[in-house]
C-alpha positions as CSV (number, residue, x, y, z in Angstrom):
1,X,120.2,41.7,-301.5
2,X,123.9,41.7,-302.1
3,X,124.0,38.0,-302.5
4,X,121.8,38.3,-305.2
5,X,124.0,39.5,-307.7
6,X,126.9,36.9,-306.9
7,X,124.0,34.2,-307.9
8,X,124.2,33.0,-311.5
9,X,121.3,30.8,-313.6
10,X,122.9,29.1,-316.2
11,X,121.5,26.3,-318.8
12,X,124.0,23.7,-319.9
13,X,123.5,21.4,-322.7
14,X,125.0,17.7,-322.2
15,X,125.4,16.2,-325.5
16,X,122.7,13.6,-326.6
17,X,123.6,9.8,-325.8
18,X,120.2,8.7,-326.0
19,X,119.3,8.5,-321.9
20,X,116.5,9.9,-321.2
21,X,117.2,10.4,-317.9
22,X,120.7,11.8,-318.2
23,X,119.8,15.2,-317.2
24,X,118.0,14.6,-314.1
25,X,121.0,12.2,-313.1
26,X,123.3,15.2,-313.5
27,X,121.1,17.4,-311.8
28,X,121.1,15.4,-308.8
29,X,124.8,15.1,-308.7
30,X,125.3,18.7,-309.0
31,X,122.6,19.6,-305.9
32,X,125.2,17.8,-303.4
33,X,127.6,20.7,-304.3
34,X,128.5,23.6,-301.7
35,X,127.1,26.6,-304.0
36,X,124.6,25.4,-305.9
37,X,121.5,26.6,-304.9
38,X,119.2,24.5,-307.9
39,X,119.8,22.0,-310.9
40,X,116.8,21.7,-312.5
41,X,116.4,19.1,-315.7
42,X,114.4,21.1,-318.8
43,X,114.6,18.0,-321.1
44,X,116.9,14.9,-321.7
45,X,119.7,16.7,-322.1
46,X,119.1,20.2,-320.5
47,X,119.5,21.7,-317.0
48,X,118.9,24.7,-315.6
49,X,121.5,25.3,-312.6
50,X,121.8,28.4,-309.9
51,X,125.2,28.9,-308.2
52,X,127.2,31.2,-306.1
53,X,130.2,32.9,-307.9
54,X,131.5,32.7,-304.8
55,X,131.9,29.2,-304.3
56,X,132.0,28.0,-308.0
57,X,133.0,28.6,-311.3
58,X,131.5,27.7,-314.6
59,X,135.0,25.9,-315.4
60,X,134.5,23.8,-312.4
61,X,131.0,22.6,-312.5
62,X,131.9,21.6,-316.4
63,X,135.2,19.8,-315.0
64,X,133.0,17.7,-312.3
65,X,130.5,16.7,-315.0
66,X,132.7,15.4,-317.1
67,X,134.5,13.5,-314.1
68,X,131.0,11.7,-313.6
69,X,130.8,11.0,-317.3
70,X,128.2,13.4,-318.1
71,X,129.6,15.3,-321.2
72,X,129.0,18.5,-322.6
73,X,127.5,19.6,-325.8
74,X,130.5,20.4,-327.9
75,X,128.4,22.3,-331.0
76,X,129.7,25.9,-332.1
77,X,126.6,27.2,-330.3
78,X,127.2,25.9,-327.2
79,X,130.7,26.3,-327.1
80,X,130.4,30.1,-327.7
81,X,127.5,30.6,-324.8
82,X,129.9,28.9,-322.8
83,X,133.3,30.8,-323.6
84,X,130.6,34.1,-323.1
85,X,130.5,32.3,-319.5
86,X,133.3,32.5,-318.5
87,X,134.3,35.1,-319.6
88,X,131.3,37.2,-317.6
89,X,132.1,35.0,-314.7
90,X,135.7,36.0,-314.8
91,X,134.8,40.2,-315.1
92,X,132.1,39.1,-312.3
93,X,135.1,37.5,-309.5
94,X,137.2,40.2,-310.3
95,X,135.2,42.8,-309.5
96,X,133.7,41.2,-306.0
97,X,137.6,40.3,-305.5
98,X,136.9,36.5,-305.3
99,X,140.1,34.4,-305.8
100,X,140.2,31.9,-308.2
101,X,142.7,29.5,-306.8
102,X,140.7,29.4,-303.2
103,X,137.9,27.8,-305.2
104,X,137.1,24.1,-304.8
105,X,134.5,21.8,-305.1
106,X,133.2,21.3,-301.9
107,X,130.2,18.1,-302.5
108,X,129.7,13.8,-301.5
109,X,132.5,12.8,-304.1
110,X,133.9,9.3,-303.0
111,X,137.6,10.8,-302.1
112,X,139.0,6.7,-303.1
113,X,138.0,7.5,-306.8
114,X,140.4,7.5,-309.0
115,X,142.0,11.1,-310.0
116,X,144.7,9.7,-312.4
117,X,143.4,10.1,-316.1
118,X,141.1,7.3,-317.2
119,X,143.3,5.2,-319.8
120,X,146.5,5.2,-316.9
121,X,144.0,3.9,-314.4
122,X,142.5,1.4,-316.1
123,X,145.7,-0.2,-317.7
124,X,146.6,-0.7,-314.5
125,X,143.7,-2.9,-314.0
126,X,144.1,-4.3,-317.2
């Protein structure tokens, strides 16, 4: 029953590009991940995702979607629920005394792609 409470439901707005399947293609990017127990798309643009503090952070799971180009509603609204977050994910770690640092994304990334910022890869293919 422990494990329970170190298991967070979050929704996360992408913002609107006009795909209709963008959500279910982040969703099934994020269910490769060590930690996350669901993605779920609600609409287009909405998912529903379960995950382990323990294994991930809120911080990381935005940082991997925007790596795969999926990007995040950036509206006052959702930029508040998501500062609220992290914040409650922060006071949450601390008190189970999970280190931050020891966190990594554990999932079926391609280790070859690139990790340099976009614009100084691709001038070098330019």
């Amino acid at each position: 029953m422990d494990d329970d409470i170190h298991i967070r439901e979050r929704k996360i707005c992408l913002a609107q590009n006009g795909e209709q399947t963008q959500a279910a293609e982040a969703c099934a990017a994020l269910r490769g991940i060590k930690g996350v127990y669901d993605a779920q798309p609600i609409s287009d643009s909405r998912l529903t995702l379960s995950y382990s503090l323990e294994h991930l952070t809120f911080e990381l799971i935005e940082a991997l979607l925007k790596e795969l180009g999926f990007f995040l509603d950036d509206s006052i609204q959702a930029m508040i629920k998501r500062n609220i977050y992290q914040y409650l994910e922060d006071n949450a770690r601390e008190k189970i005394e999970v280190i931050e640092e020891n966190q990594t994304l554990a999932c079926d990334i391609d280790p070859e792609l690139p990790r340099e910022e976009l614009d100084e890869y691709w001038n070098n293919y330019r």
